[in-house]
C-alpha positions, 0 to 999 in steps of 0.5 A: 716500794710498792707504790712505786711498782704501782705508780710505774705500772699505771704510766702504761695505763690506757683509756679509750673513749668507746663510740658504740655507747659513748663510755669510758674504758680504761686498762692496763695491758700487763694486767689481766683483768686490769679495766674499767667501763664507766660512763664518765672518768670519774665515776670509772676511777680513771679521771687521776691515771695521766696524774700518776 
C-alpha cells in the first residue's frame, strides 16, 4: 500500500535542467521540501523518476 501511495506520488515528479549552472533539480510539487540539485541525474537520485 505504500509503495503505491509513493509510486502514484513520484508520477508528478519534475526535473529541470537549471541554465544559471547547468545542474539538475528535481521535485515534486505536493511535497514541501521534496527536491534535489545535483550536477548529473544520477548523483541527484533522479536519473529512475520517469521509470516509476
Amino acid at each position: 500500500m505504500l509503495r503505491r501511495y509513493i509510486q502514484a506520488a513520484l508520477r508528478h515528479a519534475q526535473r529541470d535542467i537549471l541554465l544559471d549552472n547547468k545542474s539538475y533539480y528535481g521535485e515534486i510539487p505536493d511535497f514541501q521540501g521534496v527536491y534535489a540539485n545535483a550536477k548529473t541525474l544520477e548523483a541527484g537520485g533522479m536519473d529512475s523518476l520517469p521509470d516509476l
